[in-house]
C-alpha positions as a Markdown table, in Angstrom:
| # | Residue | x | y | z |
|---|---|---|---|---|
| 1 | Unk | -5.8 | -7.4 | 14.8 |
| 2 | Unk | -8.9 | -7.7 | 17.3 |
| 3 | Unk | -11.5 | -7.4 | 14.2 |
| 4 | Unk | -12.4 | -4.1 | 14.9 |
| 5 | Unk | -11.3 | -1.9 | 11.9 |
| 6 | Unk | -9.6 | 1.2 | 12.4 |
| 7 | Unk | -11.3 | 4.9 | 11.7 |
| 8 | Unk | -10.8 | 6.0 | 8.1 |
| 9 | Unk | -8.2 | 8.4 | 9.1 |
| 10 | Unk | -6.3 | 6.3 | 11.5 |
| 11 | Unk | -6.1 | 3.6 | 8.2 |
| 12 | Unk | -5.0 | 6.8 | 5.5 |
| 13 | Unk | -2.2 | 7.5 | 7.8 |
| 14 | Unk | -1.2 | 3.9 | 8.4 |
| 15 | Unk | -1.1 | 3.3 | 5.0 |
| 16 | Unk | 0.9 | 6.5 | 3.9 |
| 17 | Unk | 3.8 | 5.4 | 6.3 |
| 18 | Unk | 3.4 | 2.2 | 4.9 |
| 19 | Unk | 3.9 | 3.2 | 1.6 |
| 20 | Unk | 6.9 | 5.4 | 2.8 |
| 21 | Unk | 8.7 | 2.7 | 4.6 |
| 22 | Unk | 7.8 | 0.4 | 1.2 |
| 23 | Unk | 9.3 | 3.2 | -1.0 |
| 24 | Unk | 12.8 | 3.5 | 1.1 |
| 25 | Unk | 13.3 | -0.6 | 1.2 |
| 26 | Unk | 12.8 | -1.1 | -2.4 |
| 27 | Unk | 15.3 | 1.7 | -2.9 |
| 28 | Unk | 17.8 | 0.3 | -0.7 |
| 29 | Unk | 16.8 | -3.2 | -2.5 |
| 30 | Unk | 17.6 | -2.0 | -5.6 |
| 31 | Unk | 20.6 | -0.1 | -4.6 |
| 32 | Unk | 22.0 | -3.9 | -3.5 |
| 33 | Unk | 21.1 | -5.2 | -7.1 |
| 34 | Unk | 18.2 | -7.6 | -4.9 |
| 35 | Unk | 15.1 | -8.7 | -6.2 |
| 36 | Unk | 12.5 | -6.1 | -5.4 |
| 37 | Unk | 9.0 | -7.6 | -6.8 |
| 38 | Unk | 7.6 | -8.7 | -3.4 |
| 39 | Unk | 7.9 | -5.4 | -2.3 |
| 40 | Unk | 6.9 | -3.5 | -5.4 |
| 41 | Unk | 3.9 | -6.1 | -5.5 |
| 42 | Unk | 3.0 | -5.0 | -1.5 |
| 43 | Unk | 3.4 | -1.3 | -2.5 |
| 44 | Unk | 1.3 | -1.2 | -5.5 |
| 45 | Unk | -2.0 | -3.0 | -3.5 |
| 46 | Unk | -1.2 | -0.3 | -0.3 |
| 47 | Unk | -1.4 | 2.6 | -3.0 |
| 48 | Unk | -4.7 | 1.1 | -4.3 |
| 49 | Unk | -5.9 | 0.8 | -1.0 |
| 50 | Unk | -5.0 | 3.9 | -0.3 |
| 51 | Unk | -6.5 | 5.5 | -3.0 |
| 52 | Unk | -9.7 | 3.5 | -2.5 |
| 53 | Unk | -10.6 | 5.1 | 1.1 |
| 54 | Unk | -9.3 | 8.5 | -0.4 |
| 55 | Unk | -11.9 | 8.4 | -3.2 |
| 56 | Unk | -15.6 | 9.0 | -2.8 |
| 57 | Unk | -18.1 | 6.7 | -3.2 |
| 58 | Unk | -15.7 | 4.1 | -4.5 |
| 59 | Unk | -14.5 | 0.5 | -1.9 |
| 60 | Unk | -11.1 | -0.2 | -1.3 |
| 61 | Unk | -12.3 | -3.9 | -2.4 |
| 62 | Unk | -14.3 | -2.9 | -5.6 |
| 63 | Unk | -11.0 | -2.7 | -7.8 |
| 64 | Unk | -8.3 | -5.2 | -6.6 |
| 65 | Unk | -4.9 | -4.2 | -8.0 |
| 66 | Unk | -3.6 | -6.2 | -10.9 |
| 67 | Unk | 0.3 | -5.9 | -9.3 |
| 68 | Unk | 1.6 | -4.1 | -12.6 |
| 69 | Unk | 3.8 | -1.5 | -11.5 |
C-alpha cells in the first residue's frame, strides 16, 4: 500500500469480498479434513473490522478481536 487509506466504502467492499473468498477456502479446507484456524483466525478480525467501519461512532481499532470463533 502507498499509506494513503482507502474511502470508507471502497474498504466495506474490500473487506466483504474478503470475507467471501475467506468463507469459500475454509469450506474447501474443511472439506479436505485440513487445518483451518489461520483462516478462521484472518476471517474473524476482517468481520470485526468490518463491523467497526459499519458501526457509528465506534473505531475499527477500539475493540481488537479476541480470534474466538
Amino acid at each position: 500500500m502507498s499509506g494513503v487509506s482507502e474511502p470508507p466504502q471502497l474498504r466495506i467492499i474490500t473487506l466483504r469480498a474478503q470475507i467471501a473468498e475467506l468463507g469459500a477456502a475454509i469450506r474447501l479446507l474443511r472439506q479436505a479434513g485440513m487445518d483451518n484456524a489461520a483462516a478462521e483466525l484472518l476471517l474473524v478480525r476482517k468481520r470485526a473490522e468490518l463491523e467497526g467501519l459499519m458501526l457509528p461512532g465506534r473505531s475499527a481499532r477500539s475493540d481488537p478481536p479476541t480470534g474466538e470463533v
